[in-house]
N, C-alpha and C positions, 0 to 999 in steps of 0.2 A: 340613673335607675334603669331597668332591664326586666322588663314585663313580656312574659309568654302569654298571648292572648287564644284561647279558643272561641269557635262559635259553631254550633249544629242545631240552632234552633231550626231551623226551616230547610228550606231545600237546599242550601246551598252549605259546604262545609268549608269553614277556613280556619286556619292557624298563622300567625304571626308571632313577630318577636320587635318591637321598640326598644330603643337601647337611647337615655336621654335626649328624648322628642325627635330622634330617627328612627326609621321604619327601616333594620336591619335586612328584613325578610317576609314573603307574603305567601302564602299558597292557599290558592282559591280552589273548590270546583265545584261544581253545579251537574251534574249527570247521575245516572241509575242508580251507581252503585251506593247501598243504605253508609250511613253516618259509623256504621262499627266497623265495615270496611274499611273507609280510607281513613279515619282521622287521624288514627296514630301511625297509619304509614306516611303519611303526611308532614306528621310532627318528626319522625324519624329521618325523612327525606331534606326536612328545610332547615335539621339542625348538623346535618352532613356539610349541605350546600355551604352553610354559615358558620360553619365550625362550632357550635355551641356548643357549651358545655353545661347542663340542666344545672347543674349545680349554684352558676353563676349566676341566674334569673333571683330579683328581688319577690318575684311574686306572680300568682299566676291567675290573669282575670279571665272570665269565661261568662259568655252571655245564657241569665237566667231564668230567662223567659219576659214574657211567654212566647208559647212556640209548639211547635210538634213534641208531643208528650215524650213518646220515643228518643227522638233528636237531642233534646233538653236532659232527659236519663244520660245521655250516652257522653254526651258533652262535661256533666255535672260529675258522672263516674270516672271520666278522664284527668277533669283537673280534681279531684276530690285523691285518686291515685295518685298523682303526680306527686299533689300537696302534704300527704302523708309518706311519701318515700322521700321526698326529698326536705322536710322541711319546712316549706313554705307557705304565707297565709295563702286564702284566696279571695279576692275581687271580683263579685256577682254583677253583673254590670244590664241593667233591662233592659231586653232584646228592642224595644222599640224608640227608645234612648240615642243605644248604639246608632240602628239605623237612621235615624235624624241627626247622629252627628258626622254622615257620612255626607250631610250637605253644609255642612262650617261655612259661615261667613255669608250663608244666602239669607238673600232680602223678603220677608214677608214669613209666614206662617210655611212650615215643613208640616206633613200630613202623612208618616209609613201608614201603609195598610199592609197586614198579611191573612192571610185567607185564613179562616179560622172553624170554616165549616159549620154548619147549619144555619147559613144565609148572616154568621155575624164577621166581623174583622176583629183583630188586635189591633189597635193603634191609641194615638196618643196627638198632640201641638205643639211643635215645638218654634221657637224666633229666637234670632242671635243677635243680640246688642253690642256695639262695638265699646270694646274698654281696652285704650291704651294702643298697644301694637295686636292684638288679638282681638277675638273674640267669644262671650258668655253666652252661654245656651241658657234659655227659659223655658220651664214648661210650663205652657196655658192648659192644655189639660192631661192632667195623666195617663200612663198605659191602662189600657181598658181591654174588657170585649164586648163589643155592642153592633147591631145592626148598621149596614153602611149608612143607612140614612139618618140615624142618632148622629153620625160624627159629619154629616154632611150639613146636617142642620145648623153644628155650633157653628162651622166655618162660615155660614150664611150669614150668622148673625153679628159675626166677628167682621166682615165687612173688610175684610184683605186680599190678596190675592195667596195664589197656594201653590206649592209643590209637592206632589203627591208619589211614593214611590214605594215599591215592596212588592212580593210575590201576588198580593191583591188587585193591583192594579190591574193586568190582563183579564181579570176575573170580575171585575167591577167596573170596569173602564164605563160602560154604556153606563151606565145608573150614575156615575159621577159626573160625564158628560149630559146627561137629562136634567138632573138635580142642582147642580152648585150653578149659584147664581153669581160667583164670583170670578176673577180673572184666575184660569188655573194653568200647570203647566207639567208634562210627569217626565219627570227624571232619565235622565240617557242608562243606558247600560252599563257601562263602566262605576256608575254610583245607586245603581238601581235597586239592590240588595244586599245581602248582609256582608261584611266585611271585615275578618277577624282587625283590620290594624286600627278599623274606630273603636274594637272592642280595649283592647291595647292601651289607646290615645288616652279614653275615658277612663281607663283602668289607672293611672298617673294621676290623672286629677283623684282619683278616689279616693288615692293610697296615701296622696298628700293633703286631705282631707281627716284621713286616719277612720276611711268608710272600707274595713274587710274583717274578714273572719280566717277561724282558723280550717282547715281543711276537713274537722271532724263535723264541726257543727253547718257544714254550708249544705243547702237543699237549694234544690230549681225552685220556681217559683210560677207556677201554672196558670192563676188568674182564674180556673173552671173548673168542675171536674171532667177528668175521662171519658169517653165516652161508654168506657167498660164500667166503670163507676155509676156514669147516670143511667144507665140499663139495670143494675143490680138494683138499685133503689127506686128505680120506677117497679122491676119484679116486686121486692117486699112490699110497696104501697098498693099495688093491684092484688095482693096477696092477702094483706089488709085486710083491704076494701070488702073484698070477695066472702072474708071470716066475720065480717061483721054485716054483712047482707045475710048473710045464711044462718049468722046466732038466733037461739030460739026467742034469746032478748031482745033483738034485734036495737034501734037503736037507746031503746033503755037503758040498756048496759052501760052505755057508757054517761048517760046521766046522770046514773045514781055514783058511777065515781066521781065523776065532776061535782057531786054534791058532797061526798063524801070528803073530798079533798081541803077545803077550807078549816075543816075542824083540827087534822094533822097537827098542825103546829101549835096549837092549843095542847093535846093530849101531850106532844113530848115536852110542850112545859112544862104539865105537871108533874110529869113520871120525870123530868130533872129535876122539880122541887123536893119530888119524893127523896128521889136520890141523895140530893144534899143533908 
């Protein structure tokens, strides 16, 4: 099987290619330039290198958050593109997943954090149980976004040791180091962030799962909203507020619909009995 993997949740863009549990091809990179930039010169670069032919890929997984709202657009329009030229379902694989499957085969509780802005993380718990010649990932608790010390707390209580890794770490290191009361340890560089070929690996297991969709109906998957979003609706509710401090009804008005409101479905009963 032969899975094109993308990933631009976060700072870091990769594209890979696994070709029956080998990693054909890798292309990382982590610097300035935004996610619309490089990724499809990227994808254009690693299938020269590798000679691919798009055509031959079973399917194409892409990590779907959460992540940079941006990043996750551009990622989900890439393989969404691909999906619909070429054919192929696509394999949603959650960003915080991936990066726990970029530590396979380690002992105790895995902990990504990625920065998530306004003092919370994305993350999630993940431990690998050994079965056979490999090994099963479990998640203890799902991708979330919560305040670092909500996910510091379960680790407390969980009573393991941890490895902690993702764009969050430099960002939270102190407050993980004050807080966890457990044996922790954060992740080398080389495994330290997103990496399209776990997106890839887990996209295999998915597809052999019979976990994808078709290219028309796949969406990122955000976890929050926007920040463009929670601005608009903070405007309409202050907007609100403001129309109904200054009604001459002030807060009457809306009493008397709340009272009003009980009877409703009484009256269209009987205007449907009438009806009949």
């Amino acid at each position: 099987m032969k899975i094109l993997a993308l990933d631009s949740s976060g700072l870091v863009a990769g594209v890979a290619v696994t070709e029956d549990g080998v990693l054909k091809g890798e292309y990382t990179m982590n610097h300035k330039k935004t996610h619309s930039e490089t990724l499809l010169p990227m994808l254009d670069d690693l299938a020269k290198r590798i000679e691919l032919d798009l055509s031959t890929i079973d399917a194409i997984a892409v990590s779907k958050g959460p992540g940079s709202f941006t990043g996750l657009r551009i990622g989900s329009a890439t393989a969404k593109g691909l999906g619909l030229a070429l054919s192929k379902p696509i394999i949603g694989i959650p960003t915080v997943e991936a990066l726990a499957y970029n530590l396979w085969g380690t002992e105790g509780l895995i902990c990504p954090i990625m920065d998530a802005r306004r003092s919370q993380v994305y993350t999630g718990l993940y431990r690998f149980h050994r079965n056979g010649e490999g090994y099963d990932m479990e998640t203890v608790e799902d991708q979330c976004a919560v305040p670092i010390t909500d996910i510091i707390d379960k680790i407390n209580t969980l009573e393991e040791k941890v490895t902690f890794l993702g764009d969050g770490v430099p960002v939270f290191a102190d407050t993980i180091r004050e807080k966890c009361r457990v044996s922790f340890v954060f992740a080398p560089a080389h495994m330290n962030r997103q990496r399209a070929a776990s997106v890839a690996s887990l996209g295999e297991i998915y597809y052999n799962k019979g976990v994808f969709e078709s290219a028309a109906k796949h969406r990122p998957e955000y976890l929050r909203k926007s920040q463009a979003e929670r601005e608009y609706l903070d405007g309409i509710k202050q907007s609100a507020d403001g129309i109904l401090r200054t009604s001459p009804a002030g807060p009457l008005a809306n009493q008397s619909v709340a009272e009003d409101e009980p009877s409703r479905p009484a009256e269209r009963e009987r205007e449907e009995k009438n009806a009949d």
